[in-house]
N, C-alpha and C positions, 0 to 999 in steps of 0.2 A: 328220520330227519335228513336234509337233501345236506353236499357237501357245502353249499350257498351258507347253511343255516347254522353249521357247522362251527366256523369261524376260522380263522389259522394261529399262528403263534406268535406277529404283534398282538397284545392285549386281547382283551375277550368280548364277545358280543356282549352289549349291556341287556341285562333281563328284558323280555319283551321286546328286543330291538332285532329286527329282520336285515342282514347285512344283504344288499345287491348281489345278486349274480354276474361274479366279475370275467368279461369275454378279452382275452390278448390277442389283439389283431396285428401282426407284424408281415413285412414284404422285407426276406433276404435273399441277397445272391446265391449262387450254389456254394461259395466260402464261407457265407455266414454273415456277412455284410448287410445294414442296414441305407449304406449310401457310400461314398466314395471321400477324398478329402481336400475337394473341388469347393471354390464357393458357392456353388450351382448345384441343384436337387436333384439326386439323380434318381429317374424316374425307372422305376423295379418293376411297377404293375405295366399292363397293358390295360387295355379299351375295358375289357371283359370283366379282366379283374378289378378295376375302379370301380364298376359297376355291382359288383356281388358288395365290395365296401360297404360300398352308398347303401345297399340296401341295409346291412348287417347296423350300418349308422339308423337307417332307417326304424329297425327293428329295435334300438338301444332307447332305456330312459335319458343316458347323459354319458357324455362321451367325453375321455380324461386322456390330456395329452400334456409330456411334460416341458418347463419351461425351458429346456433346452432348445429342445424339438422347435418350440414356439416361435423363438428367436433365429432359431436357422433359418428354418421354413418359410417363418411367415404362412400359415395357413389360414383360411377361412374356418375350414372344422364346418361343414353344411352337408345338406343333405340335398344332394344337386338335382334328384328327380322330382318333376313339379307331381309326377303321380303319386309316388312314395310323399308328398309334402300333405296331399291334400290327402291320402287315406288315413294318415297322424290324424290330423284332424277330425276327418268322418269316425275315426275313432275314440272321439275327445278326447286324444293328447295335445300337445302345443307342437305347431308347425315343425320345429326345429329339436331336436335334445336339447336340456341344458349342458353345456359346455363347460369344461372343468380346467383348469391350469394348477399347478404346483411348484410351488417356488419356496427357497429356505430364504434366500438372501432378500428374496422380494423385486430383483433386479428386471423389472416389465415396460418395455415401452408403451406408452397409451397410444402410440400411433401406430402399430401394428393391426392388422388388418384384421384379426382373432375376435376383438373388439367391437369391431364396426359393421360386423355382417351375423343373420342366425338372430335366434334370440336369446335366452338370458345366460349371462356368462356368472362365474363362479371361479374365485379362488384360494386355494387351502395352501396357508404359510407357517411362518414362528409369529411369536409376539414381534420379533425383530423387523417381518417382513412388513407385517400387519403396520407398525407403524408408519414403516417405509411409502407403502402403498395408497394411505390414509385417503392421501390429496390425488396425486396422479390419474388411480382409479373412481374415481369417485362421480359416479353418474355412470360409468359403465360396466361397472362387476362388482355383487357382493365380494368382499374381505373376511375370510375365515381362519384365524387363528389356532391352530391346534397345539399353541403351548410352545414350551423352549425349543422343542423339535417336531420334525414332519414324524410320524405316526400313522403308517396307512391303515393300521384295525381301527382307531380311532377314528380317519377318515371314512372308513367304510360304515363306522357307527352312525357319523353323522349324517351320513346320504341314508341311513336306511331310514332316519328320524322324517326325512327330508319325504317320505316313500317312494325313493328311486330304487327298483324293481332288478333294471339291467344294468351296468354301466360295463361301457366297452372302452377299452384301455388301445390309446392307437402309440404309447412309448413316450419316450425312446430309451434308449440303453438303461440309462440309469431308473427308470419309472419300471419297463418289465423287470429289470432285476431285480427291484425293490420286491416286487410282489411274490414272482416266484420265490425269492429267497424265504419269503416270510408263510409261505404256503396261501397266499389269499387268491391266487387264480383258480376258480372253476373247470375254464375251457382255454385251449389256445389253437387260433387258427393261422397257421405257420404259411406265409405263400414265398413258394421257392421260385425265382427268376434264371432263367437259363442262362445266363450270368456270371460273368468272375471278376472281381474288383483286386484283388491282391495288393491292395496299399496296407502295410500295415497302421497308417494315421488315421485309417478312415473309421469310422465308429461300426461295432458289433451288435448284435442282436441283444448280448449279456454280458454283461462284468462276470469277471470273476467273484461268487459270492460261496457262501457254505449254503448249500440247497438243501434243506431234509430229504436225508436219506441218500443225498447221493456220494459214489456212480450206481448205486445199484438199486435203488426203485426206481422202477418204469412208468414209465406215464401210458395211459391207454390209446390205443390209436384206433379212434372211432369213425375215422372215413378218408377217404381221400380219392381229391378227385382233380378232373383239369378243367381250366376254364381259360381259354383261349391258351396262351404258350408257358403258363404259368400250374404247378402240382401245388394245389391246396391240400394241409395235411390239418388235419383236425384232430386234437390230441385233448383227454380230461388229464389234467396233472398232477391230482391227486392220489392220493396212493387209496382210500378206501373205493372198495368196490362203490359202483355203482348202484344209487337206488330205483324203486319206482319210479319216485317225483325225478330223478334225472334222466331217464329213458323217457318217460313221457313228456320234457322240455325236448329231448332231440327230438320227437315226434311233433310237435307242437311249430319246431322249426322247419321240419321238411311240410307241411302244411303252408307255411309261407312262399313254397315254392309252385303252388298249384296254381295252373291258371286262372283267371277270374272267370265265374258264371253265376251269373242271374238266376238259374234253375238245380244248383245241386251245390252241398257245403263242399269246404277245401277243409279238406280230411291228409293228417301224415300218420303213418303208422311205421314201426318198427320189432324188428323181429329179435330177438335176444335169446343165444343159449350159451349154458356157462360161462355167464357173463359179459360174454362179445355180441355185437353186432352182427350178424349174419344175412343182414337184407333188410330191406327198406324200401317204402314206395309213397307215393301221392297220389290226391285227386287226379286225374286228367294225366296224368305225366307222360304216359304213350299214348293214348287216344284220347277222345274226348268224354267216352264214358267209362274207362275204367277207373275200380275205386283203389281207395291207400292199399288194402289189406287183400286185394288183389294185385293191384302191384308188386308189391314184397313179395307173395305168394311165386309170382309169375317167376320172380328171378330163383330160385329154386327147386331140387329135383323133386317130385314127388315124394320120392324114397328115401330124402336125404333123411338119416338116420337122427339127427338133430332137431329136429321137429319133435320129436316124438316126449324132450326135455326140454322146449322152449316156452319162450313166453311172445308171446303179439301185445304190444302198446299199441293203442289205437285212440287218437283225440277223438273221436266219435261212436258210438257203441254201432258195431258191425251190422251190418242193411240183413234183414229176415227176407226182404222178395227186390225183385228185380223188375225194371219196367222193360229189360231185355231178356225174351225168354232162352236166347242163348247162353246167356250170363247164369253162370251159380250165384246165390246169393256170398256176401263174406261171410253169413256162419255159417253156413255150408259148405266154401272152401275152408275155413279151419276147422271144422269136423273130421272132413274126410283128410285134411293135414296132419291130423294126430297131436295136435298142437295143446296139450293142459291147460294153459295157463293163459287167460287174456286179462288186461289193464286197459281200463277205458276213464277218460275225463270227462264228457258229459253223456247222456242220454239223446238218441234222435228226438226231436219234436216233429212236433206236427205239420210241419213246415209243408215236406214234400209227401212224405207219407202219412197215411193217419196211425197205423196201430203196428211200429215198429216191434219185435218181441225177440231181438236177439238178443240181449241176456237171458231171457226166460228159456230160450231154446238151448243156448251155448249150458250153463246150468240144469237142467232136464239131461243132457246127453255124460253129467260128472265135470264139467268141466269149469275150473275155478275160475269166477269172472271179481275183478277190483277195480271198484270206483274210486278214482281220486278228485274226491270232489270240492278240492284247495285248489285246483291245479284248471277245474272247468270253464273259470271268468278266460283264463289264457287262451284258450284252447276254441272258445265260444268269440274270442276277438279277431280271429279270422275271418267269420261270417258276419263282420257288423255291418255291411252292406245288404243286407238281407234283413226280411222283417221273421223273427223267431218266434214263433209259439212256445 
């Protein structure tokens, strides 16, 4: 069971009820700062990093920002690439995520911009809000009541009723603390701005809350990386290890980062020993034909002694021949890696090759091949530009 399915410790997932995969998207200063205590937005991301956003918005069912935030801001809350708008689409989802607000008092202007741009908006109050709201909103966002108080497990129950899969959390203060406090964050993706804001007026990343566990459970530091002048740090914050089903969502995400091609799937794969990350790659990622689980491969010694205890996630079952006879095939590099243990979410089809047999091969050589085949619709949503055998 993935930590998604888990649930945290506002209330309990109801039987049969799948809670979203919840992602904390936040931009702080290097103090810790979410903005300054200016009436003016002060802008943390650069070009690059707006851009990884948008996709990450892109990549979410419904994106949850709170009415704080709302009222400051004034945000749109969109998904500003018309490419990212129209592969939604090709991929029968709706243009836009549904868009989410939180409010206890119900205190929302209808004339904010939130409202009037995207498609369908959504918001979770009290009874007291709910009333509030009745009239004002009414023609532009369902009104959802979760009871005398906000309740985010509850929240989360009823998005999963809704079948919202992702939902990406863009804050502010009091929305991420809510959730860390209560354990319902999955993933958070922390972007540090080279930055000092040193106001103490100005709002923080977190209130002070009691956090399970802490100071002394750690949260797992699953990547980090730069993207224009900005250190994205990718952290799971849950304290259980990590599962299958959640190696192979980070697989399933570096697959998002592969270029687009007409002639070969957008494959991510990832490498795991004792429980860390150790390497990672995509389709295409340095050239145009190499594959995920070549990639990963590449960034590692031969000899590293780690391999020889790891596991390879792989959203695609590993290529048996190469139409470069340069090229090893990927079971063929994880053979000769030493690698146990591979995790795949679908089966090649017939697409480009006809009679793929790397499991039958990786398996013939001892080596334990797992299908998660809960996890394949995801993972086979990458290639929906492609016609699949």
């Amino acid at each position: 069971m993935s930590n998604s399915e888990q649930g945290g410790d506002v209330g309990s997932p109801e039987h049969g009820v799948t809670r979203p995969h919840v992602l904390l998207s936040v931009a702080v200063s290097v103090d810790g700062y979410i903005d300054d205590a200016t009436g003016d937005r002060l802008r943390l991301s650069d070009a690059a990093d707006f851009d990884r956003v948008d996709q990450v918005r892109a990549d979410s069912d419904a994106i949850l920002i709170g009415a704080e935030t709302l009222r400051r801001d004034n945000p749109r809350l969109l998904v500003d690439s018309a490419e990212r708008r129209a592969a939604r689409i090709a991929a029968g989802k709706p243009e836009f995520p549904l868009k989410i607000t939180v409010t206890a008092g119900g205190e929302l202007d209808p004339e904010l911009r939130f409202w009037h741009h995207g498609g369908d908006k959504l918001v979770y109050t009290t009874d007291a809000g709910a009333k509030r709201l009745a009239d004002s909103l009414s023609g532009l966002a369902e009104v959802v009541s979760l009871g005398t108080e906000l309740d985010f497990g509850v929240l989360l129950d009823e998005l999963g009723r809704r079948g919202i899969a992702r939902l990406m959390v863009e804050g502010g203060t009091r929305i991420h603390t809510a959730f860390l406090a209560a354990d319902l964050a999955d993933e958070l993706h922390l972007a540090v701005a080279p930055l000092l804001v040193g106001d103490p007026a100005a709002p923080r990343f977190l209130d002070a809350a009691s956090f399970p566990g802490a100071p002394h459970r750690r949260m797992q530091l699953a990547d980090v990386s730069q993207v224009g002048d900005i250190a994205v740090l990718h952290y799971f914050p849950k304290s259980a290890r990590m599962t299958d089903q959640d190696f192979m969502r980070r697989a399933i995400e570096l697959a998002r980062l592969c270029p687009p091609s007409e002639t070969a799937f957008s494959v991510g794969a990832v490498i795991v020993a004792d429980g860390v990350e150790i390497a990672t790659g995509y389709s295409r990622e340095t050239d145009a034909k190499v594959h995920a689980e070549e990639s990963a491969l590449n960034k590692l010694d031969a000899d590293d002694p780690r391999l020889a205890r790891a596991t390879i996630y792989t959203t695609l079952e590993p290529c048996s021949q190469r139409a470069t006879a340069t090229r090893l095939p990927c079971t063929d590099r994880i053979l000769r890696a030493g690698i146990p243990r591979v995790v795949l979410a679908w089966r090649e089809p017939a697409t480009f090759v006809t009679n793929c047999v790397g499991v039958e091969k990786l398996r013939e050589q001892g080596v334990e091949v797992v299908e998660l085949a809960e996890l394949a619709a995801a993972a086979m949503a990458m290639n929906r530009h492609l016609e699949l055998s």
